[in-house]
C-alpha positions in Angstrom: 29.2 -37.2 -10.1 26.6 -34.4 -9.9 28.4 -30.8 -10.1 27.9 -28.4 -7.6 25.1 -25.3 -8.6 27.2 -21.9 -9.7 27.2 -19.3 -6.6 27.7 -15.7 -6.3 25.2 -15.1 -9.0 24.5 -11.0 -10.0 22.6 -9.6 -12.5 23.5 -6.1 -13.4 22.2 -3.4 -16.3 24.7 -3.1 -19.3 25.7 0.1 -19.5 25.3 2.4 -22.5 28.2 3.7 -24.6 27.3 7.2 -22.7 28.5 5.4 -19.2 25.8 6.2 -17.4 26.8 4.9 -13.7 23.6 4.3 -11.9 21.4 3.0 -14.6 21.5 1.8 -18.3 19.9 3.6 -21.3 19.9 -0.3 -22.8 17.7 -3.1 -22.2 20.1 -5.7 -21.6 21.2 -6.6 -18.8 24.8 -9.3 -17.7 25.0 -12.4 -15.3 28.0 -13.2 -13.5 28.6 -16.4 -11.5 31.9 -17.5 -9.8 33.3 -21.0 -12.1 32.5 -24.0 -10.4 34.8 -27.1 -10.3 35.3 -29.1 -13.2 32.6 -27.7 -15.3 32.3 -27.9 -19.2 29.1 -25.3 -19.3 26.1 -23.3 -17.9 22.4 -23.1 -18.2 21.2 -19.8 -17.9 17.3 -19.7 -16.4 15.7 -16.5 -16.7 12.4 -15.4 -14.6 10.3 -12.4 -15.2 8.0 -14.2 -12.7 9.4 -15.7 -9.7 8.9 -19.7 -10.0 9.0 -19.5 -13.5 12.5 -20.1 -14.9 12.5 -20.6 -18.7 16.2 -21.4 -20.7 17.7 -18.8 -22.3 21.1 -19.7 -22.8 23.8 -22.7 -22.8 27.2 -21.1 -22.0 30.5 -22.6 -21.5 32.3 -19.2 -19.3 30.5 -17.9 -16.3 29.2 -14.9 -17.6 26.4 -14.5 -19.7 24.6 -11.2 -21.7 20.8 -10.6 -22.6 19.3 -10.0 -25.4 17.1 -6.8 -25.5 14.2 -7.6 -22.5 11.0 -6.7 -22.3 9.8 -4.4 -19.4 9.2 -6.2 -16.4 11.1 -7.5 -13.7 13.8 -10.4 -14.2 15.3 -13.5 -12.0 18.2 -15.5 -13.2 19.0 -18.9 -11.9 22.0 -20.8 -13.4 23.1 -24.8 -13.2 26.5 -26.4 -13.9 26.4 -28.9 -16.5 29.6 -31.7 -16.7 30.1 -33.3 -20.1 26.1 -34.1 -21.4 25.4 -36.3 -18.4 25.9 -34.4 -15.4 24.0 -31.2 -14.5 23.6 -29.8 -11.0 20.5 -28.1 -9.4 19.5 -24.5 -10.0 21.4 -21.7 -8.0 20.0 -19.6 -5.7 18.2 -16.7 -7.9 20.2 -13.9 -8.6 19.2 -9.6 -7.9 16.6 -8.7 -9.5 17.1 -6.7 -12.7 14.2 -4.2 -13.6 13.5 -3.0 -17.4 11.0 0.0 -17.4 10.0 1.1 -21.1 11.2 4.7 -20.8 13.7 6.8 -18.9 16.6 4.8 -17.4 15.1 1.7 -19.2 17.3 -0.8 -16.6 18.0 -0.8 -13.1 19.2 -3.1 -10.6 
């Protein structure tokens, strides 16, 4: 039985403790997916170029926080993983998240 890939994947900046609205003052950013059916984890894939996903995380809730990123631009695919034999495709890729080293360090 091969699971269905997560959808409604975004990507958005954590904000700091000051609440900024618009932007973050952190370089972390959060990925949210809607639960897919009968599903015992996730695979987060991360990008900072597109076609290159790399692991990042195994999660078993559909949500899913960075570490502090570099600057650059960031892509984040996801796959649904059944017990250890089943695992879908990779999503669709979610917005893109932007880390800038100064100023409003994320966007997006």
């Amino acid at each position: 039985m091969t699971p269905a890939a997560p959808v409604g994947i975004g990507a958005k900046c954590i904000k700091s403790t000051g609440g900024v609205s618009t932007a973050s003052t952190t370089k972390k950013t959060r990925v949210t997916w809607s639960a897919a059916a009968h599903a015992t984890g996730y695979t987060v894939w991360e990008s900072k170029t597109s076609g290159s996903y790399s692991k990042v995380a195994s999660v078993t809730t559909p949500s899913w926080s960075s570490t502090t990123l570099t600057a650059g631009l960031y892509l984040f695919e996801l796959s649904t993983r059944i017990g250890t034999k089943w695992s879908s495709a990779l999503s669709n890729a979610s917005t893109t998240v932007k880390i800038k080293t100064n100023g409003r360090h994320c966007t997006g």
